[in-house]
C-alpha positions in Angstrom: 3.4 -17.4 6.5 1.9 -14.9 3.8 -0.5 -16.6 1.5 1.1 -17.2 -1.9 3.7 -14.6 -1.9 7.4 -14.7 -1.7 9.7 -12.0 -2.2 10.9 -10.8 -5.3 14.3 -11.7 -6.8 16.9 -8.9 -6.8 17.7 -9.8 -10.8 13.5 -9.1 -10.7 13.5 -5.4 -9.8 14.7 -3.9 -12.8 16.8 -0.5 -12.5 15.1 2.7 -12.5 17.6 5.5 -14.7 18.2 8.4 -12.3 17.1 6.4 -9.1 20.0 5.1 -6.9 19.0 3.6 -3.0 21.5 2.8 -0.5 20.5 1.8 3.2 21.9 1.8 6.5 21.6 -0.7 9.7 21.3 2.5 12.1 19.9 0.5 15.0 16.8 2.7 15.4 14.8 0.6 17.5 17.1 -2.9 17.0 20.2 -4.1 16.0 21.1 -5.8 13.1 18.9 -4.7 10.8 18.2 -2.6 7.7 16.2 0.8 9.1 17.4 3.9 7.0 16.8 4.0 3.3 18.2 6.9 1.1 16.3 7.5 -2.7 18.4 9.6 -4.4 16.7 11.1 -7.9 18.2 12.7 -10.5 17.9 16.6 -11.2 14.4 17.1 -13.3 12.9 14.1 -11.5 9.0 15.3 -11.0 7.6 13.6 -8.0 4.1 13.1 -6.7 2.4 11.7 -3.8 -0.9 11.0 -1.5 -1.1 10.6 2.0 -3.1 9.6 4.6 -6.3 11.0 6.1 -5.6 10.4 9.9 -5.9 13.5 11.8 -3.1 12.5 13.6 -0.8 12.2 10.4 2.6 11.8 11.3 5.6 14.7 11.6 7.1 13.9 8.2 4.1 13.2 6.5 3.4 17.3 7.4 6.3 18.3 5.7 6.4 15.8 2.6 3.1 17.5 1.9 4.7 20.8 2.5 7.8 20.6 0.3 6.1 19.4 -2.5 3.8 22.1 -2.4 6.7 24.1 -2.6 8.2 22.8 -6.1 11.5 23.0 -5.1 12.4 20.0 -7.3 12.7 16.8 -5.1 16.2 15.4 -5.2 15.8 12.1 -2.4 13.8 10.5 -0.3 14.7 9.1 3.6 13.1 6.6 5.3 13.2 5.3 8.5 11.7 2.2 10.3 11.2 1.7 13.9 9.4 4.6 15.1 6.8 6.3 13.1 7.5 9.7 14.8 4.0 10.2 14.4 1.9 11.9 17.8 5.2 13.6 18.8 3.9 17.4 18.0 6.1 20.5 17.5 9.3 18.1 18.4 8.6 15.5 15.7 8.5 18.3 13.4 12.0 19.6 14.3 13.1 16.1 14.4 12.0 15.1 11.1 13.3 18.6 10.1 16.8 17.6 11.3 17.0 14.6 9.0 16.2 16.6 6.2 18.8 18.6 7.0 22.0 16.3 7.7 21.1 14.8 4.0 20.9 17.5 2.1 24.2 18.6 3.4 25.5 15.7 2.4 24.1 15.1 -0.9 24.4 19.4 -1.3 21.2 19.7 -2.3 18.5 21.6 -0.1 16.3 20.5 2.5 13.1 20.9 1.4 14.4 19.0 -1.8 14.6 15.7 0.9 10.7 13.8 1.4 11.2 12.3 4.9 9.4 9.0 5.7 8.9 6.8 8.8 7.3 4.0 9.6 6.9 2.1 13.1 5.7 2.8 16.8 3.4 6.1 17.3 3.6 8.4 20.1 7.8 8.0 20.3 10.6 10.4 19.9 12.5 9.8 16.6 16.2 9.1 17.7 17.3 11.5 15.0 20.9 11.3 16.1 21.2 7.4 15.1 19.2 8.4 11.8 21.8 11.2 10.9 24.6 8.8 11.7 23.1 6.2 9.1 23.1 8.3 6.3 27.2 8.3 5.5 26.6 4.4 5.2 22.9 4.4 3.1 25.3 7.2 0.9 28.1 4.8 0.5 26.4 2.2 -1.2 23.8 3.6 -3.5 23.1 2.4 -6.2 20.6 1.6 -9.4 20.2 -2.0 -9.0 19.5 -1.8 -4.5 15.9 -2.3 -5.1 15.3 -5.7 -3.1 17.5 -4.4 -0.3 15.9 -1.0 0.0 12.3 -3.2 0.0 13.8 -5.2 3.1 15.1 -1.8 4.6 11.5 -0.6 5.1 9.8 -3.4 6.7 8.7 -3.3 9.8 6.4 -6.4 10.3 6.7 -7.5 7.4 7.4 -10.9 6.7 8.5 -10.8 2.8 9.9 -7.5 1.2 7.3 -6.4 -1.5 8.7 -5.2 -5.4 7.7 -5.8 -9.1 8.7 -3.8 -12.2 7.1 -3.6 -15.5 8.5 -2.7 -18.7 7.2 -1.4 -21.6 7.4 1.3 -24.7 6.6 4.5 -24.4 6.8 7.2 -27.8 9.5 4.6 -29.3 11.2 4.1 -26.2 11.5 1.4 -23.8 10.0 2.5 -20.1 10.8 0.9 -16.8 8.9 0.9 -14.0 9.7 0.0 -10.4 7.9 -0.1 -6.9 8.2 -1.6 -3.6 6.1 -1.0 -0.7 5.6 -1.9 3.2 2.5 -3.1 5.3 1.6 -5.9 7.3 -1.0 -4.1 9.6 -3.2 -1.3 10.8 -4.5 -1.3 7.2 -7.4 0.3 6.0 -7.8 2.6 2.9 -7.0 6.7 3.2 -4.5 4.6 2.9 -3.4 1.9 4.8 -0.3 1.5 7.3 1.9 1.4 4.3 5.0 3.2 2.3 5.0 2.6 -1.3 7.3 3.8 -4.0 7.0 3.6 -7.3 9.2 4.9 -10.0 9.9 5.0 -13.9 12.7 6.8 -16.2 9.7 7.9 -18.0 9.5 11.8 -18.8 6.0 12.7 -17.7 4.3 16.3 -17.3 4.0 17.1 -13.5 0.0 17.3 -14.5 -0.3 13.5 -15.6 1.6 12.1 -12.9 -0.7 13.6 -10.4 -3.5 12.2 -12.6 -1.9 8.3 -12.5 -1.4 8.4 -9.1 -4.7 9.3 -8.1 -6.2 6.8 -10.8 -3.7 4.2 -9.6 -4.6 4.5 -6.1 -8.5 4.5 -6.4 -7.8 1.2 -8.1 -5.0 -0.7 -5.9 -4.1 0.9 -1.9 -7.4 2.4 -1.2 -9.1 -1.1 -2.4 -7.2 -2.8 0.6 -8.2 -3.5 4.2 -6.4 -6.1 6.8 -7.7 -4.6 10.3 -9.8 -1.6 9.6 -7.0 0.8 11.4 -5.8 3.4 9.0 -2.4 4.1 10.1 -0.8 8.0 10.9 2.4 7.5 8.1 0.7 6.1 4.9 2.7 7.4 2.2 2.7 7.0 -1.4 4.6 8.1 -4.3 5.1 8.5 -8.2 8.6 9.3 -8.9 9.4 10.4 -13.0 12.9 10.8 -13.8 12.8 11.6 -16.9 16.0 9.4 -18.7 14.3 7.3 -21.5 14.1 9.3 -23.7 10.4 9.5 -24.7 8.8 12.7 -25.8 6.8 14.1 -22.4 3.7 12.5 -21.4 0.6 14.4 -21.0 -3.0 13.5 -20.1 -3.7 13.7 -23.6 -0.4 11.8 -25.1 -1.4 8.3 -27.3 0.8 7.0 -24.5 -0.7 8.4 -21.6 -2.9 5.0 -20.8 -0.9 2.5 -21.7 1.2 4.5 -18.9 -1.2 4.9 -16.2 -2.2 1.4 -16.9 1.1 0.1 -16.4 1.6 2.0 -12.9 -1.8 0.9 -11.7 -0.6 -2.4 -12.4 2.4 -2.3 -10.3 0.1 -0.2 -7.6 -2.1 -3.4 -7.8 0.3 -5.9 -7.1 2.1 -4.2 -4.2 -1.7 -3.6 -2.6 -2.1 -7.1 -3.0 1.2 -8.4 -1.7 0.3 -6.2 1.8 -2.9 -7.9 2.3 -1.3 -11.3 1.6 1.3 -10.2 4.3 -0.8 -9.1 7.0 -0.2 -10.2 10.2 -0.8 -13.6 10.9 -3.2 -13.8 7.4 -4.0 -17.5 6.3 -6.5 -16.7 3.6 -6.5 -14.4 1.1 -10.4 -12.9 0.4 -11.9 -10.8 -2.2 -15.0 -9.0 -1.6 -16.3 -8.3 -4.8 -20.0 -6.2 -5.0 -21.8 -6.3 -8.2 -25.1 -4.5 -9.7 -24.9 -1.6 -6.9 -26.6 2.0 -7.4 -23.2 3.2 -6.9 -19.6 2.6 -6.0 -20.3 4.3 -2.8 -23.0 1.7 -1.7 -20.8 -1.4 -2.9 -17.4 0.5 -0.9 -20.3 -0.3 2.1 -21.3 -3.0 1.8 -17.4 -4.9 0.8 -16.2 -2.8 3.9 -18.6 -4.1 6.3 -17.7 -7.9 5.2 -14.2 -7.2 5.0 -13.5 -5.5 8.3 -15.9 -8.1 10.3 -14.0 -9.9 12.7 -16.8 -12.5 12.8 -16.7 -13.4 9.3 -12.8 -12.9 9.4 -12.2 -15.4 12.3 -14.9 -17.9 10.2 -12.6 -17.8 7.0 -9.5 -18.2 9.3 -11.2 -21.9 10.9 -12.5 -22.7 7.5 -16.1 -22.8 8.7 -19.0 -21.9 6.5 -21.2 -20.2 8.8 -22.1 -17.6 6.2 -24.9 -16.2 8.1 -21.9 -13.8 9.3 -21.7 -11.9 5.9 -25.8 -11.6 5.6 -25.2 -10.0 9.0 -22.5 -7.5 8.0 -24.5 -6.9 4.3 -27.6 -6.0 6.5 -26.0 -3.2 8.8 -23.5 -2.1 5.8 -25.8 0.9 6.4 -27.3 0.7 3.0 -30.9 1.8 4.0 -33.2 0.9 1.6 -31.7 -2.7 0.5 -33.5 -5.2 -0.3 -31.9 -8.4 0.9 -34.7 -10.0 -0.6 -33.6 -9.4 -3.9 -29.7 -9.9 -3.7 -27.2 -12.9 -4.5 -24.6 -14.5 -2.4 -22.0 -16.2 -3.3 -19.1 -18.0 -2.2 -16.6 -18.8 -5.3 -19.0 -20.1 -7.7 -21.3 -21.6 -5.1 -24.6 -19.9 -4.6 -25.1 -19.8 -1.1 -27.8 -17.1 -0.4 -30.9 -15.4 -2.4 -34.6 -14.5 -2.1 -33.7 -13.7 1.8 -32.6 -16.9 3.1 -30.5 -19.8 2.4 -30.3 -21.3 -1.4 -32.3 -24.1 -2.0 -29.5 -25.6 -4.0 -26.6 -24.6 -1.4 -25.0 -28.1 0.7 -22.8 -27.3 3.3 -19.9 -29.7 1.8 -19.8 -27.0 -0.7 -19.2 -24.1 1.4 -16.3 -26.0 3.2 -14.5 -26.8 0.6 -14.6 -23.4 -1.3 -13.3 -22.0 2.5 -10.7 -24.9 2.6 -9.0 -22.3 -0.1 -6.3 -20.2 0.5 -7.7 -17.4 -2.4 -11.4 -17.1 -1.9 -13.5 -15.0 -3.5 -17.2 -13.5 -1.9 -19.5 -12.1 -4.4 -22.2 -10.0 -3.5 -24.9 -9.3 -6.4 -27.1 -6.5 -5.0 -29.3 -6.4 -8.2 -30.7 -2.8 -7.7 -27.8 -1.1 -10.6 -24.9 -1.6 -12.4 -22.2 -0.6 -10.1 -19.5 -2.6 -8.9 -16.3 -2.3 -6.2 -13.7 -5.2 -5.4 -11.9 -4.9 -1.8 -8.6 -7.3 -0.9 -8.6 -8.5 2.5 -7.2 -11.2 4.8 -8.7 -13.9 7.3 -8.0 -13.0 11.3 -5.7 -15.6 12.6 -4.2 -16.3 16.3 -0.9 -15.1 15.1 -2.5 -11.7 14.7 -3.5 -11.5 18.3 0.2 -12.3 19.1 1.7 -10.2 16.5 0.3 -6.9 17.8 0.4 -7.4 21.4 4.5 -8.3 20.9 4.6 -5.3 19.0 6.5 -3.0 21.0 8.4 -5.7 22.9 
C-alpha cells in the first residue's frame, strides 16, 4: 500500500476555467479500464512544458517539444496509457502523428494544436486505431469538474490516482490551480517515469510560465528518485488559461511569487505522492544534505544514499545497519570529503561523526526511528552552506514482483 497517501476526493480537485477532460476505456493494452484522456483548453490558453533527458525519449514526447516550439496555440492534450510508444522510431512518430490528427478533426482545431502523451511498455507499436476510436467517448463526456477521473485514466501502476488544487488571489482575483500526475516506477529525476499536469485560470505571460515551471520543477520532480531509472515519456506541463480575470502576470508582477510559489507547491505534493506510490514502497525517506560547497555536491551525495539498494532494502526490514549510508556517502564521488568531519543522522538521532560511530548512538535508537513509516536521513557535511533534500522510497519484495509482472 502507498505510505500515507490516499487519493484525492473528486469534490477536492477544484475546476480549472477553460480546462474540460473527458476519458475513454479504449482497451489499449486491457479491458475495462480508463486509458485515453482528452484535455481540452480554451482559445488563448499559453502552455509550457519540460521533458525528459533519455536519449531514447519517446515518439510523442518528439513532437510535444516540436509543436510547442511552433506557437501554434495549444488547444488539448491526449493521453494514452498502456504502451509508451517510446523505442518505436520513424513508425511511433507517424503513429503518434495519427492521434494528433483524428482529434483535431474532431475538436476542428489543428494538429500541431494537440500535445500527445503516452505512458506504459517501451519498445511496442501504439495501437493507434483503438486510441482514435476512444476519442468520440473521452469527447462525450468532458467536462470542468473530470479531474479525479482523468487522474485514474493515466495510471498505469499506480495504486492511488494523484491530484491537489490550491487557491488563492491573484491582482484582486481569486486563482485556481489544479494538477494531477502519474508514477509508480522507473523514477529518477530528468524527470522521472511520470506525466504531470498542472493548470490555473490564471492569465500569465508566456515568459513567466516558462520561468515557474522550471523553478517549480528544480524544487519538486527533479528532487525525486524511487529506482534510479529515468523513464523515455516523462512529461510535464504548466497550462494558463487565462479566465480569472487578473491583469497578466509577469516575472516582475507583485504577484508573480506568490504564483510560482503556489504551483511549486502543488509540483511538490504530486512529487511526493509518486514516491509514496512507488512500487511496493513501505517507507517513505528523505535524504536531506546540509553545509555542502554546493548543491551539486549535496545532489551526490543524497543520490548515492537514495538510489542504494543496500540501504533501501535495510529501511524496507527496518534494520539499522547504517554502515550502508557511510558506504554510499564515501563513493558519492565527492573527492576531497572529509568523512572525518561530517554528521549523520537518523531523525534526530546522531548516529555517525568524527569518522566512526557516535559515542552517544544505541542501537534501540536507530530501530525505532526505522520502525517509521516517514524517516528522515540528515547528512551535515560541514565544509559550506549548501543544502539539497531528495524524496525517496524503501525497496520492498513487492517491487521485485511488481516489475517482473509488468508486461504480463
Amino acid at each position: 500500500m502507498p505510505v500515507k497517501l490516499t487519493a484525492p476526493s473528486a469534490a477536492s480537485l477544484l475546476p480549472v476555467n477553460g480546462v474540460e477532460l473527458g476519458y475513454a476505456e479504449a482497451h489499449v493494452r486491457k479491458p475495462n479500464r480508463k486509458d485515453v484522456l482528452v484535455i481540452k483548453l480554451a482559445e488563448g490558453t499559453r502552455v509550457a512544458g519540460v521533458f525528459t533527458k533519455n536519449r531514447f525519449c519517446a515518439a510523442p514526447v518528439v513532437l510535444c517539444k516540436d509543436f510547442l516550439a511552433q506557437s501554434a496555440g495549444i488547444r488539448a492534450l491526449l493521453v494514452n496509457t498502456g504502451c509508451a510508444n517510446a523505442g518505436t522510431g520513424e513508425d511511433g512518430l507517424k503513429r503518434a502523428q495519427q492521434s494528433c490528427d483524428a482529434l483535431a478533426d474532431l475538436l476542428g482545431i489543428q494538429a500541431n494544436q494537440v500535445l500527445p502523451f503516452s505512458t506504459g511498455v517501451i519498445l511496442e507499436s501504439l495501437p493507434v486505431d483503438k486510441v482514435v476510436t476512444g476519442l468520440p467517448a473521452a469527447i462525450a463526456n468532458l467536462k470542468a469538474d473530470n479531474w479525479l477521473n482523468a487522474a485514474e485514466a493515466i495510471m498505469t501502476t499506480d495504486i492511488v490516482a494523484k491530484g491537489t488544487s490550491r487557491q488563492l488571489s491573484v491582482g484582486g482575483k481569486s486563482v485556481t490551480i489544479t494538477g494531477m500526475s502519474k508514477g509508480s516506477g522507473m523514477i529518477h529525476p530528468n524527470m522521472a517515469t511520470m506525466l504531470g499536469y498542472i493548470a490555473t485560470d490564471a492569465a500569465i505571460s508566456q515568459s513567466a510560465l516558462e520561468s515557474m515551471i522550471q523553478y517549480a520543477v528544480n524544487k519538486s520532480f527533479n528532487c525525486i528518485t524511487v529506482d534510479g531509472d529515468t523513464s523515455t515519456n516523462d512529461s510535464l506541463i504548466f497550462m494558463a488559461t487565462n479566465q480569472a480575470g487578473n491583469a497578466k502576470v509577469t516575472e516582475t508582477s507583485a504577484d508573480y511569487i506568490a504564483l510560482r510559489d503556489a504551483f511549486t507547491e502543488v509540483a511538490v505534493e504530486l512529487a511526493q505522492a509518486i514516491v509514496r506510490d512507488g512500487e511496493g514502497a513501505t517507507k517513505f525517506m528523505s535524504i536531506v544534505v546540509e553545509r555542502g560547497q554546493n548543491e551539486e555536491e549535496c545532489r551526490k551525495v543524497a543520490y548515492a544514499i537514495a538510489h542504494s539498494p543496500l540501504v533501501k532494502t535495510a529501511f524496507f526490514a527496518s534494520d539499522p545497519n547504517l554502515g550502508r549510508i557511510l558506504a554510499a556517502i564515501g563513493y558519492a564521488g565527492v573527492d576531497d570529503l572529509d568523512v572525518n568531519a561530517l554528521d549523520l543522522y537518523l531523525g534526530d538521532v546522531l548516529v555517525a561523526e568524527k569518522g566512526g560511530r557516535a559515542a552517544s548512538y544505541l542501537e534501540e535508537q536507530g530501530t525505532a526511528v526505522m520502525a517509521e513509516s516517514d524517516i528522515v536521513v540528515r547528512v551535515v557535511l560541514n565544509r559550506g552552506n549548501a543544502a539539497v533534500t531528495i524524496w525517496t522510497c524503501d525497496f520492498s519484495y513487492d517491487y521485485v514482483k511488481i516489475n517482473a509482472d509488468y508486461r504480463s
